[in-house]
Each structure stands twice: as C-alpha cells, then as structure tokens.
N, CA, C and O atoms as CSV, one atom per row, in Angstrom:
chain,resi,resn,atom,element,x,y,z
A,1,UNK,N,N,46.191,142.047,0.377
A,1,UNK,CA,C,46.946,142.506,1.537
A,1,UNK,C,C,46.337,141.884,2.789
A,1,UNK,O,O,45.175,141.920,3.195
A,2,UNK,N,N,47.600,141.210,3.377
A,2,UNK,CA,C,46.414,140.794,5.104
A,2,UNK,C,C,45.984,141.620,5.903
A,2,UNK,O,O,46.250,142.814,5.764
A,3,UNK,N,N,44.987,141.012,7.233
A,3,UNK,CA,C,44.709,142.474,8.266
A,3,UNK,C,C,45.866,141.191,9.306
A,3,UNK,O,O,45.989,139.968,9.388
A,4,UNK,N,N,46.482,142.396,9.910
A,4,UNK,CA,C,47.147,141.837,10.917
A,4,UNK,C,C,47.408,143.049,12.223
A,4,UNK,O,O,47.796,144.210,12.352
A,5,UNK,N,N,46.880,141.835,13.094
A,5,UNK,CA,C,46.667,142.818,14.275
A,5,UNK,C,C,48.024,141.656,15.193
A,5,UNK,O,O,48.510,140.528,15.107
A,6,UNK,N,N,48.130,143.173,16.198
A,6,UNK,CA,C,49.390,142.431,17.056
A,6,UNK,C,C,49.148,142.669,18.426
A,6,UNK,O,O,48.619,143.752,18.675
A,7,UNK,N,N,49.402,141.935,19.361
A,7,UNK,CA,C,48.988,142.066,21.179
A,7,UNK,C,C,50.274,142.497,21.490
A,7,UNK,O,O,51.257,141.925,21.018
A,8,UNK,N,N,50.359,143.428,22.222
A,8,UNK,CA,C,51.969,144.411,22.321
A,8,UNK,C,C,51.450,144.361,24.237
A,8,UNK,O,O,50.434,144.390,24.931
A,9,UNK,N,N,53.087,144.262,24.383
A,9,UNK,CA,C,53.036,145.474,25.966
A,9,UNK,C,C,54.113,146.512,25.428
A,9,UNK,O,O,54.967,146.162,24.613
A,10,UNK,N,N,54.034,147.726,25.896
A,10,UNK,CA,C,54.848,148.706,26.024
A,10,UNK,C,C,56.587,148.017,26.311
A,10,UNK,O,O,57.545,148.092,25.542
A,11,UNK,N,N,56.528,147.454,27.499
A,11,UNK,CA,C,58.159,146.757,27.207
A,11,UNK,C,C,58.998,145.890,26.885
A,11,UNK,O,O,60.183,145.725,27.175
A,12,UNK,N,N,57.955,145.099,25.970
A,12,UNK,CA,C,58.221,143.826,25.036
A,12,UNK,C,C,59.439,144.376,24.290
A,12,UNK,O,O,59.419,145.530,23.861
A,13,UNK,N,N,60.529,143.553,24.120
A,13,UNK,CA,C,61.505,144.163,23.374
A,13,UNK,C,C,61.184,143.365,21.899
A,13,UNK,O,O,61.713,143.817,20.883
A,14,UNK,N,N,60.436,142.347,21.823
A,14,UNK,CA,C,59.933,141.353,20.987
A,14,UNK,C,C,59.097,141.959,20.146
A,14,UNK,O,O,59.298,142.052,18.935
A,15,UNK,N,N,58.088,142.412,20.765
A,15,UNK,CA,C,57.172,143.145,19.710
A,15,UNK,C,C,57.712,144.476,19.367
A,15,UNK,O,O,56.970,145.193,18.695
A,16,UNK,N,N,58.764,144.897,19.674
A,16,UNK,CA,C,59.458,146.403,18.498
A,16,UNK,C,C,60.115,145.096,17.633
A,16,UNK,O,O,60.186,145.462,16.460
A,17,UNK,N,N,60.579,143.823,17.766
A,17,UNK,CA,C,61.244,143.640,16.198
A,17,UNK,C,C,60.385,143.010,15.232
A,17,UNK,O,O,60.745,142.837,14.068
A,18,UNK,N,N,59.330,142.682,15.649
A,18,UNK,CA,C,57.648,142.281,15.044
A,18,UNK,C,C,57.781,143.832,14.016
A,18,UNK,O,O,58.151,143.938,12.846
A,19,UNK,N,N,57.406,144.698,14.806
A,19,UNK,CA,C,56.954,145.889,14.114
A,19,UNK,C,C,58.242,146.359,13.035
A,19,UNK,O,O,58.126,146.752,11.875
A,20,UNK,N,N,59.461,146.178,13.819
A,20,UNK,CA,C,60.450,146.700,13.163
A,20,UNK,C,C,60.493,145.764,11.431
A,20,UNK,O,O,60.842,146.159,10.318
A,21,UNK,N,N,60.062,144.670,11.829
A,21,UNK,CA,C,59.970,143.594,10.790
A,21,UNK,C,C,58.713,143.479,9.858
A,21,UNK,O,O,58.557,143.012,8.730
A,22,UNK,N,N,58.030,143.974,10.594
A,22,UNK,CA,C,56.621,144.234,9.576
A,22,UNK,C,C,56.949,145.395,8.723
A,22,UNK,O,O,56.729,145.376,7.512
A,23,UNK,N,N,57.607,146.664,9.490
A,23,UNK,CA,C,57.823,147.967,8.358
A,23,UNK,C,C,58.203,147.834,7.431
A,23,UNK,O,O,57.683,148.218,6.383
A,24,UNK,N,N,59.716,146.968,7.616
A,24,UNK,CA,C,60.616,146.643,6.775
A,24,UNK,C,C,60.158,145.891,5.330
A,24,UNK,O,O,60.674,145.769,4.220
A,25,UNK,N,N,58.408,145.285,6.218
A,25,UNK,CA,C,58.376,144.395,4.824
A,25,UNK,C,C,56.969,145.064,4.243
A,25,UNK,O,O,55.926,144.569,3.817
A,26,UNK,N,N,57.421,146.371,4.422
A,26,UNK,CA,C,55.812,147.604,4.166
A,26,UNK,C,C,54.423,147.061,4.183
A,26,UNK,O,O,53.623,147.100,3.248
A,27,UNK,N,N,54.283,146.666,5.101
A,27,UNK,CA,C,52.845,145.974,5.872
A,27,UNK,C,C,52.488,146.964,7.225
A,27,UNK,O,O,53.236,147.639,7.933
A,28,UNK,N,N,51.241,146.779,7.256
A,28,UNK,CA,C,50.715,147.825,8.627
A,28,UNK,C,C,49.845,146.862,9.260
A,28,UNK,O,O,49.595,145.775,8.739
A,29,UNK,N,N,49.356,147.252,10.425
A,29,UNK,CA,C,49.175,146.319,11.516
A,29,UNK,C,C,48.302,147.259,12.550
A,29,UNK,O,O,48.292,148.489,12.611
A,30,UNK,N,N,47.694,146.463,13.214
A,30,UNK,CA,C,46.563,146.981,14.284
A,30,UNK,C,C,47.204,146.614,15.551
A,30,UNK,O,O,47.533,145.434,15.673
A,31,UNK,N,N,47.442,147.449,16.540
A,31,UNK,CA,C,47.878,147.290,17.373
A,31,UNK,C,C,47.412,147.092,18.865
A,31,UNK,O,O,47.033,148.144,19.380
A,32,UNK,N,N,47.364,146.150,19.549
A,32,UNK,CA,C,46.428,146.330,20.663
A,32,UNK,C,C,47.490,146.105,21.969
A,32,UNK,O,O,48.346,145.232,22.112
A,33,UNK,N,N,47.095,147.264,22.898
A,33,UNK,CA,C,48.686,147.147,23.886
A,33,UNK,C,C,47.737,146.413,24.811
A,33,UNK,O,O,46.586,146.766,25.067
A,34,UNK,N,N,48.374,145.333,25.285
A,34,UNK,CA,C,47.278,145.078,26.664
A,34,UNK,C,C,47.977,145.388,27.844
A,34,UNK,O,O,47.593,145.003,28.949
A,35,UNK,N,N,48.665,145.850,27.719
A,35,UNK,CA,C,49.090,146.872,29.287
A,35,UNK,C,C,48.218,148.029,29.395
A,35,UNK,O,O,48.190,148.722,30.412
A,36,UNK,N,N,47.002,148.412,27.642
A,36,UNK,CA,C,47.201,149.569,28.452
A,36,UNK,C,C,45.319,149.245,28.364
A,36,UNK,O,O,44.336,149.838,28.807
A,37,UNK,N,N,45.478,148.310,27.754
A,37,UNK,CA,C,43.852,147.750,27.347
A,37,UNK,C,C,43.827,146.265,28.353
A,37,UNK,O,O,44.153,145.281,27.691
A,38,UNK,N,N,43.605,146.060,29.337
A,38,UNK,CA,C,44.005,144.244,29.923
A,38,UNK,C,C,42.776,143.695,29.301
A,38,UNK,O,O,42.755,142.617,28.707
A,39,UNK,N,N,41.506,144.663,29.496
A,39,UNK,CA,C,40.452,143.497,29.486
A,39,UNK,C,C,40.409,142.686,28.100
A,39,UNK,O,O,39.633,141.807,27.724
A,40,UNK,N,N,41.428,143.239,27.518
A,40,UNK,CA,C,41.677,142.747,25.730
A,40,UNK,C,C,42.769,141.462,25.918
A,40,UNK,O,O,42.824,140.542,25.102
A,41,UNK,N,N,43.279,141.510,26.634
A,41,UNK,CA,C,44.260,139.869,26.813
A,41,UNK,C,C,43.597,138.869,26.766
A,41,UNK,O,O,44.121,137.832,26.360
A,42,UNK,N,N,42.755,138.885,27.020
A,42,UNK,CA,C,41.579,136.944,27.044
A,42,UNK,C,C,41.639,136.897,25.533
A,42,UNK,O,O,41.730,135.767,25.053
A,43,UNK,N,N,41.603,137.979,24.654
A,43,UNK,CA,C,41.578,137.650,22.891
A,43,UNK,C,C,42.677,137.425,22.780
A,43,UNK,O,O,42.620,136.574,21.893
A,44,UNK,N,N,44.029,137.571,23.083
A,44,UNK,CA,C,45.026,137.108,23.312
A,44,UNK,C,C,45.845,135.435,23.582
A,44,UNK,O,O,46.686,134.733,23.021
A,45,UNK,N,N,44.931,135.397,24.850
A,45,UNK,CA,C,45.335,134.308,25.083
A,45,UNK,C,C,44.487,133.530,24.414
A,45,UNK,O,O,45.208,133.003,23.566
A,46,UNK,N,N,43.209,133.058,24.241
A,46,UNK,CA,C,42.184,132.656,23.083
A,46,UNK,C,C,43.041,132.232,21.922
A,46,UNK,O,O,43.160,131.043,21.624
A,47,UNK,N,N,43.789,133.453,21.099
A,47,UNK,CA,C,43.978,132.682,19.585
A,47,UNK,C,C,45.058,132.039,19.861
A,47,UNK,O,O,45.263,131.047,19.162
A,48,UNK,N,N,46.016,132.353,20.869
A,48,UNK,CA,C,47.421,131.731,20.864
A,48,UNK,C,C,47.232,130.814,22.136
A,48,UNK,O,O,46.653,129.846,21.644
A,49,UNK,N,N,47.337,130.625,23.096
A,49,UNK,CA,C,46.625,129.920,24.581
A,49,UNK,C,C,48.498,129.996,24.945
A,49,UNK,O,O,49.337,129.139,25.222
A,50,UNK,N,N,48.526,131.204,24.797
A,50,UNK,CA,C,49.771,131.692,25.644
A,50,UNK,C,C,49.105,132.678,25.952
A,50,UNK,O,O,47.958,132.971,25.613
A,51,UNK,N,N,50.537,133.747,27.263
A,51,UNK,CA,C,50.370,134.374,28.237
A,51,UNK,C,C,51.408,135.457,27.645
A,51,UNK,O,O,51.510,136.656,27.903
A,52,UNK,N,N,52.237,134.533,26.657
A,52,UNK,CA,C,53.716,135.384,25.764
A,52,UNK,C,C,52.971,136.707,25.036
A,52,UNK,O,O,51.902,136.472,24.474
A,53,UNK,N,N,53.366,137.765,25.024
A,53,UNK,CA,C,53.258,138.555,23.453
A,53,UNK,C,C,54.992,138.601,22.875
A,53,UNK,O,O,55.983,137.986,23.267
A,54,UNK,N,N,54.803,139.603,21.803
A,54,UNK,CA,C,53.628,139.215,20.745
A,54,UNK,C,C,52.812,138.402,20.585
A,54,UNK,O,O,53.172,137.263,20.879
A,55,UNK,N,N,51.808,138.521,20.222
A,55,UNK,CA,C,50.795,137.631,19.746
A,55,UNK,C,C,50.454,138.868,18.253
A,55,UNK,O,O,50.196,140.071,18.310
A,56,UNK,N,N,50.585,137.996,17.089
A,56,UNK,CA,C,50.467,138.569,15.647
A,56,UNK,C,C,49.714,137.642,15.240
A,56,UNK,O,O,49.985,136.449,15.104
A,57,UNK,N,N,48.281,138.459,14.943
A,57,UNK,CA,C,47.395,137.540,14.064
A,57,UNK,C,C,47.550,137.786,12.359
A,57,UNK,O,O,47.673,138.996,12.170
A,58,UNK,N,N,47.564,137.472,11.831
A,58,UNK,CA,C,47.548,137.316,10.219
A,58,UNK,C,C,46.801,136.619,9.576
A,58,UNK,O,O,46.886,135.394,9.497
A,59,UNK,N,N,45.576,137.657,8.776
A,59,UNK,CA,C,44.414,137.063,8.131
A,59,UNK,C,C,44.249,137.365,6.923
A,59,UNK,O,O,44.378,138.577,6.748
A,60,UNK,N,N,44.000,136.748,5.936
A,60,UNK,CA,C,43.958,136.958,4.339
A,60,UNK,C,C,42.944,136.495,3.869
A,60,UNK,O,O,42.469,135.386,4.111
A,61,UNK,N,N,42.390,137.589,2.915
A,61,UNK,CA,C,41.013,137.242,2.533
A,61,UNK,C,C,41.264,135.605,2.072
A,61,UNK,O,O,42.332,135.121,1.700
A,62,UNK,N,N,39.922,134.895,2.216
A,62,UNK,CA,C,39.827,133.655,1.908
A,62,UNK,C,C,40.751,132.339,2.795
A,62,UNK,O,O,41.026,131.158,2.583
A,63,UNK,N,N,40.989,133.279,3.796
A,63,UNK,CA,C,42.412,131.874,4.059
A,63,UNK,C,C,42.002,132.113,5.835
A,63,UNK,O,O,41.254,133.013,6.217
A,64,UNK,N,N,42.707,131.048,6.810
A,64,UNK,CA,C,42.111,131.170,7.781
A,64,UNK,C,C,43.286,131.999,8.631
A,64,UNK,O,O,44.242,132.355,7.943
A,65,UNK,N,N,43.316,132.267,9.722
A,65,UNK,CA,C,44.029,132.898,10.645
A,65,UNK,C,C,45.093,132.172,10.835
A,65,UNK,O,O,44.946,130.956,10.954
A,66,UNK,N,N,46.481,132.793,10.911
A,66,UNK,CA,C,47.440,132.418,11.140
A,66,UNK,C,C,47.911,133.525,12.488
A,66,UNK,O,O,47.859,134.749,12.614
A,67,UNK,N,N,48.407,132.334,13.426
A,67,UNK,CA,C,48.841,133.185,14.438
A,67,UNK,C,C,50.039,132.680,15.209
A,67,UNK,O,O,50.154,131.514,15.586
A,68,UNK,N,N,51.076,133.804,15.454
A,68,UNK,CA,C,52.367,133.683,15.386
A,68,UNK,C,C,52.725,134.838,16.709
A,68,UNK,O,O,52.568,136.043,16.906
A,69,UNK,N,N,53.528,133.176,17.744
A,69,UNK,CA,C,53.741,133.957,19.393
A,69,UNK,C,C,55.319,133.976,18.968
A,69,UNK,O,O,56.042,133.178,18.371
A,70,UNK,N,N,55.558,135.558,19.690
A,70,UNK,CA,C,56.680,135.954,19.890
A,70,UNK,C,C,57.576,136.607,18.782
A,70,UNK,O,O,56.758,137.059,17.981
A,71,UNK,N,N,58.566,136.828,18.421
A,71,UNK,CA,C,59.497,137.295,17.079
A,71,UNK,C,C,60.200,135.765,16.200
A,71,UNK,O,O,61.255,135.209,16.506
A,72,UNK,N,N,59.306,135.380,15.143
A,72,UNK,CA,C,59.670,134.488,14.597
A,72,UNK,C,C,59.652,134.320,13.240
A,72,UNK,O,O,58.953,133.393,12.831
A,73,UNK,N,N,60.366,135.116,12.277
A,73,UNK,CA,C,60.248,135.811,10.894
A,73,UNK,C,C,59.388,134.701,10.219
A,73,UNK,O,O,58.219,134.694,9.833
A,74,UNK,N,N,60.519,133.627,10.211
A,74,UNK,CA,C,59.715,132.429,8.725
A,74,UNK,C,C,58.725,132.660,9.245
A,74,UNK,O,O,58.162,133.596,8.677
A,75,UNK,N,N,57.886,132.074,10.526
A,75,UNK,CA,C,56.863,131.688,10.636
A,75,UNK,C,C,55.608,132.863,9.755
A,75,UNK,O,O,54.697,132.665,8.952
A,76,UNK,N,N,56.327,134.415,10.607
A,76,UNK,CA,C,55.791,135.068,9.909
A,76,UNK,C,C,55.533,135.604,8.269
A,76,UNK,O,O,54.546,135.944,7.617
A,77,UNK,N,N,56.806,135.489,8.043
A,77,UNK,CA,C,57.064,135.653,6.436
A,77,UNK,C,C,55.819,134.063,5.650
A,77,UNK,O,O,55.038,134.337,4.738
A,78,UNK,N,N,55.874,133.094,6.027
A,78,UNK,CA,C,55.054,132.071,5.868
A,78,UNK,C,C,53.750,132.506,5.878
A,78,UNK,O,O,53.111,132.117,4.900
A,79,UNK,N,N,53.030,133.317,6.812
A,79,UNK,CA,C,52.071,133.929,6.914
A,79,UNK,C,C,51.577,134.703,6.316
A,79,UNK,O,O,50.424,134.681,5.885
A,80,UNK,N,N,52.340,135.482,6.196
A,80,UNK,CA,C,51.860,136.510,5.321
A,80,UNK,C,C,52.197,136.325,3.842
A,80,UNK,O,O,52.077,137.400,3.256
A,81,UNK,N,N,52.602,135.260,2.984
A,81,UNK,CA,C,52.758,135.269,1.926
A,81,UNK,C,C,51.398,134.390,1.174
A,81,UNK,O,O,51.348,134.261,-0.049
C-alpha cells in the first residue's frame, strides 16, 4: 500500500476531486492544509517547484516518490499502481 500525503487549501476545488478520487479507489492519505499550516508550503513547493495545489505525493515501499500537481487521474492512477 503507498503513503500518500496531499498539500490541500480549504478552497481548492481540485483537491476535493484528488480526495474524492483517492476514496473511490479505497486509498487514504495524509493531509496537510497549508492555509492552515503555511510554514509547511516550502515542502510543497520543494517536491513539486510549483505554487499550484494539490500537490499529492505517492511513495511505495522500494520505489521513489512520485509527485503529482493538481487533479490528474492517469498520472495518478500511474502512481499508485
């Protein structure tokens, strides 16, 4: 199973279909809002060197980080498989 953590703001309409899309595919996720956390955005911008969220990291034992800006299924479905 991966760990996948996600960089959310509260009014991203992007990151509810991340989540809505992660449920759907019964996966759970760590959530970090940086609206409500900022000093946590520099890890943000770091793995992705965007300013966009989502930012969805996806990590699997043995394999390296995959990280995926904005609502973009394949990319994600790619990821996590």
């Amino acid at each position: 199973m991966p760990t996948i953590t996600m960089y959310t703001t509260q009014t991203c309409a992007s990151c509810q279909m991340v989540k809505k899309w992660l449920t759907m595919k019964d996966l759970k996720w760590e959530e970090v809002r940086i609206d409500q956390f900022p000093e946590r955005q520099q890890e943000a911008i770091d793995l992705s060197s965007s300013t966009t969220v989502p930012v969805t990291v996806i990590e699997k034992p043995g394999s390296m980080k995959s990280v995926v800006v904005g609502f973009k299924p394949a990319q994600l479905a790619e990821a996590i498989s």
